[in-house]
N, C-alpha and C positions, 0 to 999 in steps of 0.2 A: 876891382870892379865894385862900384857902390850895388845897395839894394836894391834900387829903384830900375836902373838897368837892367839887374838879375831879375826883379819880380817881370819886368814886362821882356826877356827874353822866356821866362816860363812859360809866361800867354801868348810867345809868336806863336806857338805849335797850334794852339784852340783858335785863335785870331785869324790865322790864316787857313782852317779850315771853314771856321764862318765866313769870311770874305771870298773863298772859293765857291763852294755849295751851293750861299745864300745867295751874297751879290752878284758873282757872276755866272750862275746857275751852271758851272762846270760839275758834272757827272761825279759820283764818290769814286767809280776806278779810277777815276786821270787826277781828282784832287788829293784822295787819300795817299798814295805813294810818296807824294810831293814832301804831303807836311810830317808823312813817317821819313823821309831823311832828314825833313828840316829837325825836328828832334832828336832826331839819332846826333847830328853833329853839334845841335847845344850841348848834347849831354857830356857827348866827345873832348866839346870846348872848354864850352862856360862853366861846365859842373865837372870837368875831370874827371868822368866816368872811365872806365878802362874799356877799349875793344872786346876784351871777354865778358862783363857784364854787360853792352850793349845786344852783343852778341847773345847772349845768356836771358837777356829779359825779350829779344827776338823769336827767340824758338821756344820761350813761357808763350809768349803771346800763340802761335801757331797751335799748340795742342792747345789753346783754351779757345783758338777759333776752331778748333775739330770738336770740341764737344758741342760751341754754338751750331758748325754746322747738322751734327746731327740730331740738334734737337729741331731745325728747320725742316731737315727731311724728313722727319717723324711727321710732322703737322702737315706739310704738303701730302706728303703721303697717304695720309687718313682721309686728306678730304679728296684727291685723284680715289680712293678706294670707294664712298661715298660716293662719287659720281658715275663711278663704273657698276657698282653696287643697285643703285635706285633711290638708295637712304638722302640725297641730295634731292631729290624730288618730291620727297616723302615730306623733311622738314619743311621745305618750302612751301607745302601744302597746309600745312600745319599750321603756317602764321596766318596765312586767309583764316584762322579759325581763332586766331586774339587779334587781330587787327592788320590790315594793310599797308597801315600809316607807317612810312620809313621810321618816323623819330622813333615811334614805339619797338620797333624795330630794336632801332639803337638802343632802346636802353633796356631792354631785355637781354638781347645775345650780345651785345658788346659790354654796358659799365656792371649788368648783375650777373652776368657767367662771366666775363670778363673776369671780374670780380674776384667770383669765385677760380676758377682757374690760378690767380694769381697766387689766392691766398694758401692753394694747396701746392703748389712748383715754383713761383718764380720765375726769375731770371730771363724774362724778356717769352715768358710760354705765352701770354692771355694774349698779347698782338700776333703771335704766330699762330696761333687757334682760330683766333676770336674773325682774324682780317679775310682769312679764306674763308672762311666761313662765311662773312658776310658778303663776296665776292657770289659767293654760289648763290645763296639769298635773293640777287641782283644790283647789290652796292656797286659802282664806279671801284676801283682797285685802289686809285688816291684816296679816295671815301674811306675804304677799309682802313686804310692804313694809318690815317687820319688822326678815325675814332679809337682805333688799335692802339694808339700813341697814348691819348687820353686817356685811357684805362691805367697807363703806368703812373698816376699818381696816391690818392687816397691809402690804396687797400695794398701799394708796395712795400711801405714798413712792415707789415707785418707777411706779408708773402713769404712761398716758402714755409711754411709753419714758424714764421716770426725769425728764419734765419737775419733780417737785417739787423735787428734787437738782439737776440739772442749770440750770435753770432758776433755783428758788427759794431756792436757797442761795447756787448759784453767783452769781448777781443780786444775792443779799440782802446778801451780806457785801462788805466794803471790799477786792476783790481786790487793788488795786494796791497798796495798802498793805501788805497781809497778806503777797505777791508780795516785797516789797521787804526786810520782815525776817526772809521765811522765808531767802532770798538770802542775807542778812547772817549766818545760821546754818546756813548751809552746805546745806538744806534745798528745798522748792520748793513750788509752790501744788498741783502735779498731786499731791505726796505727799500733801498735809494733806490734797484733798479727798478723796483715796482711801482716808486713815482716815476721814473721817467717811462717806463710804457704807458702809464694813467695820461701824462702830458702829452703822450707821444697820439695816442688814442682821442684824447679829449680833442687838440686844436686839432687833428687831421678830419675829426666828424664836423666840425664848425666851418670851417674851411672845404672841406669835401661835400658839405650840403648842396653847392649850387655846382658841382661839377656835373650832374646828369643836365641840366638846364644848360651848361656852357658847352656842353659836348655836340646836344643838337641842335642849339643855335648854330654855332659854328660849321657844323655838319649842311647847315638849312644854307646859310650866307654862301659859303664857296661850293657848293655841290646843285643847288636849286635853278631852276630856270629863272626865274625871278630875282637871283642874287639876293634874297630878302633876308634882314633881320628879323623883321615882325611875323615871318610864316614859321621862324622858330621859336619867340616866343608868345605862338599863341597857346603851344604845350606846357608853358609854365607852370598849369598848378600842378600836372599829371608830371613833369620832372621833378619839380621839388617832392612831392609826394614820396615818387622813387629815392631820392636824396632821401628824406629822412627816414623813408623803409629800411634801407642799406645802415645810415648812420648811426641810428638811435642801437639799433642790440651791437652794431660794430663798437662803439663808444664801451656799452657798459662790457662785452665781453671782455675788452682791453682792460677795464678799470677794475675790475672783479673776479677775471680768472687769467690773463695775464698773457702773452706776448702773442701764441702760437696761432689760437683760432677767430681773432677778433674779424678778418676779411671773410674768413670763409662761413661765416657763422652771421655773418651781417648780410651778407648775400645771399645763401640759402634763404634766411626769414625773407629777407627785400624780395628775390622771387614767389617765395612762398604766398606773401602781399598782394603782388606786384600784377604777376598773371593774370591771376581770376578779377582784378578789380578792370586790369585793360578787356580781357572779354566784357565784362558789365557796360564797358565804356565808362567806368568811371571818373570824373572829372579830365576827360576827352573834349578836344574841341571839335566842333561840329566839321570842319574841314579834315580832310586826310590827305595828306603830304604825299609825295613821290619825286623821283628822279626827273629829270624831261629823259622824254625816251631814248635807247642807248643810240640810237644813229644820230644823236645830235649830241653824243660827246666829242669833247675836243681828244684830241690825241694824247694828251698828259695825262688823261685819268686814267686808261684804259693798262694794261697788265697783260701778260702774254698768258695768264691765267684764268682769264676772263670766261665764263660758263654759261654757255646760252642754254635756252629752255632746250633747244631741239639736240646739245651736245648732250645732255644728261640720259645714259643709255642704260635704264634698268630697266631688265627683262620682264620684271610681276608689280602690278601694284604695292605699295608696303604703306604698312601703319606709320603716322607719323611717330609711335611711342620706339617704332625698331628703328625707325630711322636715327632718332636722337639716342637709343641705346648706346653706340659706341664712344658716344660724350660723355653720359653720364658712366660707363665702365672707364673712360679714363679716369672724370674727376675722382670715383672712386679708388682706381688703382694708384693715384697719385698721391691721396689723401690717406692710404696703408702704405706706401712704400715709406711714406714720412714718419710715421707714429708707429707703427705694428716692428718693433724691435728685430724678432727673428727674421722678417722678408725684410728691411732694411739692410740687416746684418749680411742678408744673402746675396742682393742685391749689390753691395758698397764689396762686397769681399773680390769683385774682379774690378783690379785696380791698375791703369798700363801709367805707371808713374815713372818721372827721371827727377830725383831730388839731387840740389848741388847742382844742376847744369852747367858745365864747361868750370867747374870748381867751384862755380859762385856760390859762395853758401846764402842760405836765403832766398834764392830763386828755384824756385822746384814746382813741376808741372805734372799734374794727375788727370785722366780722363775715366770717369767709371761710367764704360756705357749703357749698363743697364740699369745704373740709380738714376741715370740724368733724365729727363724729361724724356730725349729722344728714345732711350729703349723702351718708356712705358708706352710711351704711344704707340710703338712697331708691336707691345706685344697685344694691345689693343687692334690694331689692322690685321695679327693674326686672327684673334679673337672674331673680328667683323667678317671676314673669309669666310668662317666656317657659321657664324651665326647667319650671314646675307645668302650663305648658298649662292656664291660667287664660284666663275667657272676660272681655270686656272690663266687663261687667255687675257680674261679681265683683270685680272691680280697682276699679272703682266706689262698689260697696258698703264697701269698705275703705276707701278714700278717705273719704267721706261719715264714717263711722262713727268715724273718727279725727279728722276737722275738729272733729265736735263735741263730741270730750273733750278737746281743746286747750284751748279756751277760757275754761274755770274757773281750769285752773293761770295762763292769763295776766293775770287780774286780779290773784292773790295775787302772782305774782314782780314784777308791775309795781311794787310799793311795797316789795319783798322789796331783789330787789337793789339797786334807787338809795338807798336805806337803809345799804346796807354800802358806800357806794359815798363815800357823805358823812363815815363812821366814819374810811374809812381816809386821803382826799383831806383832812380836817380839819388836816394836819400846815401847811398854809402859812393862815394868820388871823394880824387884827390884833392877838392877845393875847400872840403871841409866846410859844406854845406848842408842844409836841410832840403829835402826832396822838392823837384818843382813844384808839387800843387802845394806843399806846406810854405813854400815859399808865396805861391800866391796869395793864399789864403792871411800869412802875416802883414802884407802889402794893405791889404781889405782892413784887416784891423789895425792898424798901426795911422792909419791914412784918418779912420772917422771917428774913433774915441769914446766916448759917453753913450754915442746911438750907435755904436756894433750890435745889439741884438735885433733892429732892425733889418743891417746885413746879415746876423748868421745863418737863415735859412741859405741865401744866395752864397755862401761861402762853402755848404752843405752841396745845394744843387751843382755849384763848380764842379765838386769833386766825383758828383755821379755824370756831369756830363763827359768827364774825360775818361772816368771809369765804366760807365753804362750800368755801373751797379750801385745799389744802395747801399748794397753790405758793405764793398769796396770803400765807399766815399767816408761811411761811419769807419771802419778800421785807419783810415787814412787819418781823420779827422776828427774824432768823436774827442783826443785827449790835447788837443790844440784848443779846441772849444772848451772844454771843463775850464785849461790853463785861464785862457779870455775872462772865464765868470768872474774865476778866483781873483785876478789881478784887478775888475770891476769891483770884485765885493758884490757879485749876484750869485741867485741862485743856479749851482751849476748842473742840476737833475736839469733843469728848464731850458739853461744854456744846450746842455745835452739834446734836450727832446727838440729843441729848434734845428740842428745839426741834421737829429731822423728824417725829419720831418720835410726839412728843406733836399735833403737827398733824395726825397719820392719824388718831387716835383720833378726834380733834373731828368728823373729818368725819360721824361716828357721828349726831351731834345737830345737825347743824348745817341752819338751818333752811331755808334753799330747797333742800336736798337732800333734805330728806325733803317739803317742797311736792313737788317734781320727781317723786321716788318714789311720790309720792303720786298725782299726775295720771296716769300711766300705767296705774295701774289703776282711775283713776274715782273715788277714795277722796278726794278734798276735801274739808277742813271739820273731818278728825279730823285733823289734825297733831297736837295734843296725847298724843293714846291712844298715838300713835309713839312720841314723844321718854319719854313714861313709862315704857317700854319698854328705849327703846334708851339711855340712860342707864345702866343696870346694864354692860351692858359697859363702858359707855366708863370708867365707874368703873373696875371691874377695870381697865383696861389701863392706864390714868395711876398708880393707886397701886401697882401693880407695876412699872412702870415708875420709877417714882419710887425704887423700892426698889431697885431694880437702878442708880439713879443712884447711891445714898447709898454704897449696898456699892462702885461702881466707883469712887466718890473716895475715899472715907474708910478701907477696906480692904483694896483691892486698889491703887489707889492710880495709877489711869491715867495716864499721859503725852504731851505730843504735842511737836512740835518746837519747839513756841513755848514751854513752858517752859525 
């Protein structure tokens, strides 16, 4: 079987989950099953994977949708505890006091906690946070999820405390080797990586400037009563502003102190900014934006999570500062469970792992559920119980009301992830092949020649969109890329950082993130309406991206040690 057949049976799997979803707006439970057998039997076939590794990368896939689902319920859960609590009433009070305007809205709780959220957890936290949240707020549910989506670009390289870098680079690429001729050129591996987070930092703040601007345009266009572009940007100077509040200490933190805190540290400032200038009304435009009222939504936006004023049943008035308290006790617990070694250590030490599954060496599944996001938030909702002087009835209610919005996301992710699970484990078959997406990704380059660094963001975003992770996509990809520069004769820190970089965008569309996003606010069934959606940016940000690759070889003319 020639290549060209192989690269586009790799992409039947992704092909026909976008022509399902998108074009025929069939439901993620009825189209996901589908395209996880169509997979399951490439891999059977075409790639002579064995039954036990298919089998073996299936029930990988299942425990790593048990830790997505409980880091779902964690977030459902905080904000049903908020609502039973009063603290939902509380924040919402709160924003009448920086501004009413939805956009400002948007870019406060969603791209600069977003933001931050991202930059301290990861792995798909800031949309399941950020989208109930703005549900409760009054956002449309599709709204939330939306903007929820949107936040998975800029600040997800380095999320995680820089796990995609730190982790997915550092992992993806042939250290010792790399290590050995950097050596030989007087050179060293801490330098190179340190350019590619500098690059990695650099073009995502260039590029990430006008994401607060695209976010609530887009947000204005399909959410507004007036369908209007121009009522979103009449906020244009107040988003860019925001953009380069976020960008500018995000940028130098990357270039000067290095992988871990450049999101959370960019955010923080941007808020710190950001607030008091939107009370001032600083460069505000005279108009203030809204919803058309909720009885004239259509049926596609709305969420079976949807919280009216009169559902929010907190017994005592409360400060907005207690209401946002248990936000900010997570971003803090999140932001020590990462860095504060001993409570990490404590945290990671309960480990329900099966390495080798069904013999496969190489496929091994771990869930630790009090490092992952979901336990920090549960022990956050403890925390909120006893801070909110919640009765145990309430606590209850939450409970209940949260179990049974889990359940739809775990049907779709069940067949979501061991799906991608099979794409990426396909690298060892009897046909003496390279893994499908590596396969795809040589089809991309092999096809366009001298302008691949154009495509390599979108070679990047491929890999997160089948992965749903960044980290995932660079581990997959980051040493396919170097290969590309080298056999170019470019620079391959650059090549590298094009790979990071275009892996955040992906996360934009990629589709158990926006499952995920979606279950938090009760929205199953429309993935589709999403990704038609959140596709426009992700466009923008690859071909711009792409454009900033072409100018940095071909005229500016980048270098790294290895040339």
């Amino acid at each position: 079987m020639n290549e060209t057949i192989l690269a586009l049976l790799a992409f039947l799997p992704l092909l026909l989950a976008g022509i399902l979803l998108i074009g025929f707006k069939i439901p993620a439970k009825i189209a996901m099953p589908i395209v996880f057998l169509t997979a399951a039997i490439i891999g059977l076939t075409a790639w002579e994977m064995s039954f036990s590794r298919v089998a073996a990368s299936t029930i990988q896939g299942l425990i790593q949708t048990a830790g997505l689902l409980w880091i779902i319920f964690g977030a459902i859960l905080l904000l049903n505890t908020l609502k039973h609590s009063g603290g939902i009433t509380a924040i919402r009070n709160g924003f009448s006091g920086i501004s009413p305007d939805r956009r400002v809205q948007a870019l406060i709780v969603a791209w600069l906690f977003g933001c931050f959220i991202e930059g301290a957890s990861g792995f798909g936290t800031p949309a399941a946070v950020a989208a109930p949240l703005m549900v409760a707020l009054g956002f449309p549910a599709l709204a939330a999820v939306v903007v929820g989506m949107m936040i998975q670009s800029t600040p997800v390289s380095f999320g995680a405390v820089g796990t995609p870098i730190v982790v997915g680079v550092g992992s993806g690429l042939d250290r010792a080797g790399i290590s050995a001729e950097l050596d030989s050129l007087g050179s060293s591996w801490d330098v190179f990586f340190q350019l590619v987070t500098s690059e990695v930092a650099i073009i995502h703040g260039i590029v990430g400037l006008l994401m607060p601007l695209i976010l609530v345009t887009i947000m204005v266009r399909f959410f507004g009563a007036n369908r209007s572009w121009k009522e979103g940007l009449s906020i244009t100077p107040f988003a860019i502003f925001t953009g380069i509040s976020f960008a500018v200490p995000y940028m130098l933190v990357g270039v000067l102190l290095g992988p871990e805190f450049p999101s959370m540290i960019g955010a923080m400032v941007g808020l710190a900014i950001v607030v008091p200038a939107a009370k001032r009304g600083f460069l505000l435009p005279k108009d203030t934006w809204d919803f058309p009222e909720s009885s004239s939504w259509p049926d596609e936006w709305i969420g079976n999570l949807q919280i009216k004023l009169d559902d929010v049943v907190g017994r005592a008035p409360m400060s907005t500062f207690m209401g946002w308290v248990p936000y900010v006790l997570l971003a803090l617990f999140l932001v020590a469970s990462r860095t504060v070694e001993p409570l990490k250590a404590a945290l990671t030490s309960i480990n329900l792992s099966w390495s080798n599954i069904l013999g496969e060496t190489g496929i091994s599944g771990a869930v630790q559920p009090l490092y992952l996001p979901g336990g920090i938030i549960i022990a956050v909702v403890i925390v909120t119980y006893f801070l909110h002087r919640m009765s145990s009835r309430n606590i209850g209610a939450a409970v209940s009301e949260s179990t049974k919005t889990i359940f739809g996301a775990g049907f779709v992710l069940v067949f979501t992830v061991p799906m991608v699970r099979i794409l990426i484990n396909s690298g060892v078959n009897g046909a003496d092949l390279v893994s499908m997406p590596v396969m795809m990704a040589q089809a991309v380059a092999s096809s366009v020649g001298g302008i691949y660094p154009f495509f390599a963001p979108m070679v990047g975003a491929l890999g997160a969109f089948i992965a749903g992770s960044n980290t995932v996509s660079n581990l997959m990809l980051s040493e396919f890329q170097f290969s590309v520069a080298q056999t170019l004769g470019l620079s391959t820190a650059m090549m590298v950082s094009l790979q990071a970089v275009g892996a955040a965008a992906g996360n934009m569309i990629a589709i158990h993130n926006v499952v995920a996003a979606s279950a938090t606010v009760g929205l199953l069934g429309r993935e589709g309406a999403t990704l038609r959606k959140t596709i426009l940016p992700t466009i923008y940000y690859l071909v711009f991206t792409g454009l900033i690759a072409l100018i940095a070889f071909y005229v500016i003319g980048v270098t790294d040690p290895l040339m």
